[in-house]
C-alpha positions in Angstrom: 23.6 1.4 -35.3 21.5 4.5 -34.9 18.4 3.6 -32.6 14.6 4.2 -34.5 13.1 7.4 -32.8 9.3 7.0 -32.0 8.3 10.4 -31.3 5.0 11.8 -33.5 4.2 8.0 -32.9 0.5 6.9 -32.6 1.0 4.6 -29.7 1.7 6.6 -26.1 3.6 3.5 -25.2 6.7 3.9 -27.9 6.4 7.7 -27.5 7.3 7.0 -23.4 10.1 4.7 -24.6 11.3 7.8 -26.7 12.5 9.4 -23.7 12.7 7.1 -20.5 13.5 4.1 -22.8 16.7 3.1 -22.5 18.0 1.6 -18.7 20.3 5.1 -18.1 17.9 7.6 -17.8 15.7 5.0 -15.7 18.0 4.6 -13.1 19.1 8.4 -13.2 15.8 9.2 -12.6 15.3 6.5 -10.0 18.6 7.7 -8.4 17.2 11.5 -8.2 13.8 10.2 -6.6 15.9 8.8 -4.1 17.6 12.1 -3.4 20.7 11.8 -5.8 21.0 15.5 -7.2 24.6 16.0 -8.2 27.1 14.9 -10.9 29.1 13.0 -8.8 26.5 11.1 -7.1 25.2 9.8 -10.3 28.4 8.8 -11.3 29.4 7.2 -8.3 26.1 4.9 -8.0 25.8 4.0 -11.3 29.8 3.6 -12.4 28.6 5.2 -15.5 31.2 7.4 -17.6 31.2 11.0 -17.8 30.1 10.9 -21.4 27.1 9.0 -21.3 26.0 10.5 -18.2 26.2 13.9 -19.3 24.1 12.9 -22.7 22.0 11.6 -20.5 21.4 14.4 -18.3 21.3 16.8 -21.1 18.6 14.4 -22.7 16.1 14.4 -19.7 16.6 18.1 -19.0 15.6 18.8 -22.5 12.7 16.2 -22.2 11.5 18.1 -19.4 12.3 15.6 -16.5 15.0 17.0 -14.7 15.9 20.4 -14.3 19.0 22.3 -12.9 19.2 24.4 -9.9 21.8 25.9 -7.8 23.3 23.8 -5.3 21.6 23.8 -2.3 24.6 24.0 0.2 25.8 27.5 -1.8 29.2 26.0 -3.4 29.3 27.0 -7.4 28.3 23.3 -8.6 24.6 22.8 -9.8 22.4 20.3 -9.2 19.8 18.4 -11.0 16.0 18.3 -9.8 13.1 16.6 -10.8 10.5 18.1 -12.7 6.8 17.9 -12.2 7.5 15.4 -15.0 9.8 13.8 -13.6 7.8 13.0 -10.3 5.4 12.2 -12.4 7.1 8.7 -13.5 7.3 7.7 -9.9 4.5 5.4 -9.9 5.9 3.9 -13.3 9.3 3.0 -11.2 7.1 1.7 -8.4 5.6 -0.8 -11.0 9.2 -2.1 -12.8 10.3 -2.4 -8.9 7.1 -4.3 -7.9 7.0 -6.5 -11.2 10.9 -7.4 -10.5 9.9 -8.2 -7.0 7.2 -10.7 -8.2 8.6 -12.2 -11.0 12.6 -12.3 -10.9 14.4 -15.7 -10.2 15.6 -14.5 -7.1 13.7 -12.2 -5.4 15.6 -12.9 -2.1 18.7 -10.8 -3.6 16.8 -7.8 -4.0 18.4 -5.7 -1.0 15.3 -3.1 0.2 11.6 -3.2 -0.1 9.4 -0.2 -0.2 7.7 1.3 2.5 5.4 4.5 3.3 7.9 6.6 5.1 5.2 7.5 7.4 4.1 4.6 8.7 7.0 2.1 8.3 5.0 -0.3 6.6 5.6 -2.2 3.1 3.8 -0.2 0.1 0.9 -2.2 -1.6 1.2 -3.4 -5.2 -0.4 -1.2 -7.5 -3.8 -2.0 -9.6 -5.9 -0.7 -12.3 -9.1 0.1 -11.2 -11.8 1.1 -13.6 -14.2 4.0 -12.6 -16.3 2.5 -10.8 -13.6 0.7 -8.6 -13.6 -2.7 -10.3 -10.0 -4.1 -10.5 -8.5 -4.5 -14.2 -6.6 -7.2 -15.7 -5.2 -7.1 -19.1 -8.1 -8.9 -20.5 -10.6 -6.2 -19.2 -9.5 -3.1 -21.3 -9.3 -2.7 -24.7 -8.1 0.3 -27.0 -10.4 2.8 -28.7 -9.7 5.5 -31.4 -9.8 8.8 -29.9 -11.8 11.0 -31.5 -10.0 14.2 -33.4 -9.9 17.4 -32.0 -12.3 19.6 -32.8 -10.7 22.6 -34.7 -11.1 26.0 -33.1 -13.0 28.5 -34.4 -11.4 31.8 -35.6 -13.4 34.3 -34.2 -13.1 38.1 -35.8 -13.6 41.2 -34.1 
């Protein structure tokens, strides 16, 4: 069964899913923030075959999110980087790891926590904070239309 593509949908949640949704590209990405840059690492960490690694690859290099580089030790092989993008989803990881830590049935099993490299120390949980520094919950937000862009004006010389 063909999976329902949401891009050019209105909701910025379902057009995120579009291209980090399915659990593959999450962990490849999550693999490459942890330094993971070649072929073979991927592989090897996530026992995932050759075929849907490299659609996945291909995938998040098209998206944007990785990119390829020569290998940094000078052999032939390239290696795949993240993106500005790609950094860019690193607080979204920190949240699925900090929700799983809360909530899973057995929190115990989880084998490493997260800590600020610089100080040693666990990372806090993340909040929502509104402008003004209050802390959001789900009941404290709500969605507005966003207005249309404005069209530009042609100018003529």
């Amino acid at each position: 069964m063909k999976r329902t593509s949401f891009e050019g949908d209105a909701c910025p949640i379902a057009r995120a899913l579009d291209v980090i949704g399915d659990w593959w590209s999450l962990l490849i990405i999550r693999d490459a923030m942890l330094g993971g840059r070649r072929f073979g690492e991927f592989q090897k960490s996530l026992g995932l075959a050759k075929n849907i690694l490299t659609a996945r690859l291909r995938m998040l290099i098209e998206e944007g999110i990785l990119a390829t580089a020569p290998a940094s030790d000078g052999s032939a092989y390239q290696e795949y980087v993240l993106t500005e993008k790609g950094r860019g989803l690193f607080p979204v990881i920190v949240a699925l790891r900090q929700w799983t830590e809360t909530f899973d049935a057995h929190p115990e099993e989880i084998g490493t926590y997260l800590v600020d490299r610089e100080k040693g120390r666990p990372v806090r949980k993340l909040e929502l904070h509104a402008q003004d520094g209050r802390r959001l919950g789900v009941g404290d937000t709500v969605l507005k239309p966003r207005q249309p862009a404005k069209a530009k004006r042609r100018t003529t010389a």
